[in-house]
N, C-alpha and C positions, 0 to 999 in steps of 0.2 A: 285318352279319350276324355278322361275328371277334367286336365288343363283345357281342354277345346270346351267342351261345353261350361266352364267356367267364365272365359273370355272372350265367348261369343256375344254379342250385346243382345240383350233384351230389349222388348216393346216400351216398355218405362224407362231403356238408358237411352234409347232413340231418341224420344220425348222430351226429356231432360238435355241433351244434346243443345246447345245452338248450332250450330254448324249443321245439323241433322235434321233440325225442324223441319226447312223449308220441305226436306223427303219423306216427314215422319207417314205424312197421310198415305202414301204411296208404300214404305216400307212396314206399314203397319198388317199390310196384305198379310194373312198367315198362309197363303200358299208361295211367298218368295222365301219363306225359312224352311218350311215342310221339305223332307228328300223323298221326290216322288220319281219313277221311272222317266219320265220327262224333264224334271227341272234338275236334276242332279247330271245328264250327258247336256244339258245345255248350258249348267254353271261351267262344268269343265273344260268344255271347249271354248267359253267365252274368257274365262281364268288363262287358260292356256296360250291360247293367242293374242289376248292383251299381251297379257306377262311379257311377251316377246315382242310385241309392236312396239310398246310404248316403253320407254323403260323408266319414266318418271313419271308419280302420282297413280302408277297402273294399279294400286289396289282400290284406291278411290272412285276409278276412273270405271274398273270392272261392275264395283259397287251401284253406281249409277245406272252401267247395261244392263244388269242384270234385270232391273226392277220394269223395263219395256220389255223386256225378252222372256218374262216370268222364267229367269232361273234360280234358282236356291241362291239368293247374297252372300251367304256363309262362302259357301265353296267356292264362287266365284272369286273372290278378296283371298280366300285363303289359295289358290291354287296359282295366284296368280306371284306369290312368293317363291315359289321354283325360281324364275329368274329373277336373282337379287346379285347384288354389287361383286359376289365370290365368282358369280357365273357368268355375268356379264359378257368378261373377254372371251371365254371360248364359246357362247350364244353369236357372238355377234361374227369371230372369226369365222364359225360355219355359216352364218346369215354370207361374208363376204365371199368364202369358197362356192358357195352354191350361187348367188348372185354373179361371180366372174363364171363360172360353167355357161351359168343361162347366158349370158350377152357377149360370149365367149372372149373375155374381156384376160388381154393378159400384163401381168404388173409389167414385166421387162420391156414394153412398150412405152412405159415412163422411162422421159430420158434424165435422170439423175442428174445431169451438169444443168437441166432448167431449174430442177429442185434447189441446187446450190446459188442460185442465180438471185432468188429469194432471200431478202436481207433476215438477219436473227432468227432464230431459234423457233420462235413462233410462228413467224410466216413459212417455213418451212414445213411444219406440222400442219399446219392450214392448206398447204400444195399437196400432201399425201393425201391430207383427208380428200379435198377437190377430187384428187382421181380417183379415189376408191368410193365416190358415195354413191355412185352410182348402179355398182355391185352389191353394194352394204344394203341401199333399198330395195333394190329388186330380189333380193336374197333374204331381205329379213321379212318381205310380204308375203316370200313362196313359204319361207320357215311358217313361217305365223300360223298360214293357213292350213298347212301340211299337218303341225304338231296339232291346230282345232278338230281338225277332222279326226287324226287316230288318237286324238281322246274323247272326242264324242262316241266314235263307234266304239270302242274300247271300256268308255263307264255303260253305255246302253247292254252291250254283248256280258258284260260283268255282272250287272243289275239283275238283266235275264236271268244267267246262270244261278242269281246268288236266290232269286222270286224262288227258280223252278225246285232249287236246292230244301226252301222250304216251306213248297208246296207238297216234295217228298216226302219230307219229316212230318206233315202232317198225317200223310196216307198212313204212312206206318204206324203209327201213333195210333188213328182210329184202329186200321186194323189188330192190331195188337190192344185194344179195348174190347174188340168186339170177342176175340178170341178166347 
């Protein structure tokens, strides 16, 4: 938790930022940093389903949503690190498996000797891609939106639990004063 709040930027490194300027006025907001029961399930889910839409620039990218969406910026940027360069390939392989379910799309339908037909190496890999993008997008939008939503309900139902957790502790707390 020392290293997160260490290398989370502050109000003054925004500022100092060029790159950050042109947001500074906007990220200066202290309710897009604040983790409120609101802006913490909608960093999440904004974190989470970039993460997986985009898969280049997406911490940047989230950074920027957040700040219309009043989500927490922190969480957004940071959650949106789950999918990085390690996880890519099997994000994206289940993006295609769930993409061929949905448009009931099946590889053995590619006829291989068109594939071979394709001069070098490259164009080859450019023929697989062609047939599969079309499972890869329809797969990686249902992913996307799939993973936003049960992490939205997931950080709200969490948040709950953790409010009522110590709402409890207080009860007990007085009562055991008054006692």
């Amino acid at each position: 938790m020392r290293w997160i709040r260490k290398h989370i930027p502050t109000r003054d490194t925004i500022h100092e930022n060029r790159l950050l300027r042109p947001f500074a006025r906007h990220l200066s907001d202290p309710a897009l940093w604040r983790m409120t029961r609101r802006s913490v399930p909608r960093a999440v889910a904004l974190g989470l389903g970039i993460g997986v839409l985009i898969p280049v620039m997406h911490t940047a990218i989230a950074a920027v949503l957040a700040i219309p969406m009043r989500a927490n910026v922190a969480i957004a940027a940071a959650l949106t690190l789950l999918v990085n360069p390690l996880t890519y390939a099997p994000v994206y392989y289940a993006c295609y498996l769930v993409g061929s379910w949905e448009l009931r799309h099946d590889s053995s339908v590619v006829n291989p000797q068109a594939a071979e037909r394709v001069s070098g190496e490259l164009g080859q890999i450019m023929f697989w891609i062609h047939h599969a993008s079309g499972p890869i997008a329809i797969g990686t939008l249902t992913v996307a939106a799939a993973v936003a939503v049960i992490g939205y309900l997931a950080s709200a139902v969490l948040w709950r639990a953790w409010l009522a957790s110590k709402w409890r502790q207080r009860r007990h707390a007085r009562k055991a004063s008054q006692a």
